[in-house]
Every structure is written in structure tokens, then in C-alpha cells.
N, C-alpha and C positions, 0 to 999 in steps of 0.2 A: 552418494549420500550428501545432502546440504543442509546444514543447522543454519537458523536464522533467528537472528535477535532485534529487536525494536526498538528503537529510542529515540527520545523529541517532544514525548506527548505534556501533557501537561494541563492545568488551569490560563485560560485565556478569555478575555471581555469579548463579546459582539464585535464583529468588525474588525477582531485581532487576525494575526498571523502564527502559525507552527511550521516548524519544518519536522517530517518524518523522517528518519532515518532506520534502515535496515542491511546489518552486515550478515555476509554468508561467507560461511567456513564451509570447507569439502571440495571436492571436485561437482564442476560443472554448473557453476553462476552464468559464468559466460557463455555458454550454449543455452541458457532455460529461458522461457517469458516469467515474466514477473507479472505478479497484482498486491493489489491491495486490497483489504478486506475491512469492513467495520461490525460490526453488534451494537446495539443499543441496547437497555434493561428491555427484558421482556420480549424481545427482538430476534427474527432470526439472523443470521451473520447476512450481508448483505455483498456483491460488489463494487466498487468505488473505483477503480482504476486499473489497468493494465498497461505492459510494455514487451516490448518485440527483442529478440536478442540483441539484434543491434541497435534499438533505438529506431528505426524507422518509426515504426508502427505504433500509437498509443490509444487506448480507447479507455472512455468515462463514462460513468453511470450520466443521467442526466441531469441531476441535480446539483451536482459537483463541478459542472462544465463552464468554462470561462472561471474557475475560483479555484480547480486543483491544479497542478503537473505533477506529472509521476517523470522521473528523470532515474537514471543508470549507472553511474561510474563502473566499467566492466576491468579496468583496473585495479580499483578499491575494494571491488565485489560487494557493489554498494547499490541499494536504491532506494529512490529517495520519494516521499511525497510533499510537495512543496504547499499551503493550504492556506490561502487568503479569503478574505471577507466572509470568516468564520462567522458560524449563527449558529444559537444553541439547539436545532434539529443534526447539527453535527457532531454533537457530545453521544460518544460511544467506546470501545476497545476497537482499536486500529491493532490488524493482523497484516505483514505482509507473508506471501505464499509464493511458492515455486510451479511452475507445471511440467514435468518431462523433459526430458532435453531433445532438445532439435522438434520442439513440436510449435505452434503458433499463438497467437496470442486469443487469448476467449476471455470469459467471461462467466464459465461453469464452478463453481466453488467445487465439485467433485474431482474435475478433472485437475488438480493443486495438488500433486504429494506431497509437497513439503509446508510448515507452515512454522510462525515465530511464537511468540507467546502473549506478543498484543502487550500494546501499552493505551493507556487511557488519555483520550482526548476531551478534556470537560469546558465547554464555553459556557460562560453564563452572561444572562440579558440585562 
């Protein structure tokens, strides 16, 4: 079982930066892939990023590509998404989510058991 919590979001201008941050409590941070996930009003949940247990491995929506990184601390049982040259098509709830342990890194919202409770990312133009 891994609880996970979000935090970092916030109000920020066009062109600003956020850093995400999500802690996991429980067993098995450091064997799972991570993602991140966002929603927008009206929106279905979307995915935004991924990472590999050890960090090899990272994958981005396209939109997000060259302006996000998702990074790990498997120490801290931490990960992070880091979000530069924000624009207000980015204002939505930022979820990060777990997938399985010892399974690989995707891009499926179903294949995520575990998930945070999302914190709000609002840019304005």
C-alpha cells in the first residue's frame, strides 16, 4: 500500500515556473514507475509524465516536452515535477500516481493503483 500527497501547485503568471512535489508513505516507492497526471474543468484526467524506477527511463505527453521533468528522489520517496515556461492551457489539478511494483513505465491512467489527491496548478495570461 502507498499514500501519496502533492504539493507545490499554486497561482503563477505565463512564462512562470512550479515545482511539484509528491511524498509516498508505505512500502514500495522505490520499486514502482511514477506519473503524473493532470484534469482540467470539464476535462478528462490526462497524462503528463512518467518515470522508471530507477530513473533511467522518462516519458512526456507532448505538449509538455522541452518545459516539464519529472525527477525521483528514491531516498526521500519523493517525485518531483519540475514545470517551466508555464501557459495558461496548463492550469488544471496535478495528480501524481503509482503503477505496480516491479512493472514499467506507461502511460495508461488505468494501469495507476495508487494515486494523491491532486493539487491545483492555475497560470494566468
Amino acid at each position: 500500500q502507498v499514500q501519496l500527497v502533492e504539493s507545490g501547485g499554486g497561482l503563477v503568471q505565463a512564462g512562470g515556473s512550479l515545482r511539484l512535489s509528491c511524498a509516498a508513505s508505505g512500502r514500495g516507492f522505490s520499486t514502482s514507475p511514477m506519473g503524473w497526471f493532470r484534469q482540467a474543468p470539464g476535462k478528462e484526467r490526462e497524462f503528463v509524465a512518467a518515470i522508471s524506477r530507477g530513473s533511467t527511463i522518462s516519458d512526456y505527453t507532448d505538449s509538455v516536452k522541452g518545459r516539464f521533468t519529472i525527477s525521483r528522489d528514491n531516498a526521500k520517496n519523493t517525485v518531483y515535477l519540475q514545470m517551466n515556461s508555464l501557459k495558461p492551457e496548463d492550469t488544471a489539478v496535478y495528480y501524481c500516481a503509482a503503477r505496480p511494483q516491479y512493472t514499467v513505465v506507461g502511460r495508461t491512467l488505468g494501469e495507476y493503483v495508487y494515486w494523491g489527491q491532486g493539487t491545483q496548478v492555475t497560470v494566468s495570461s
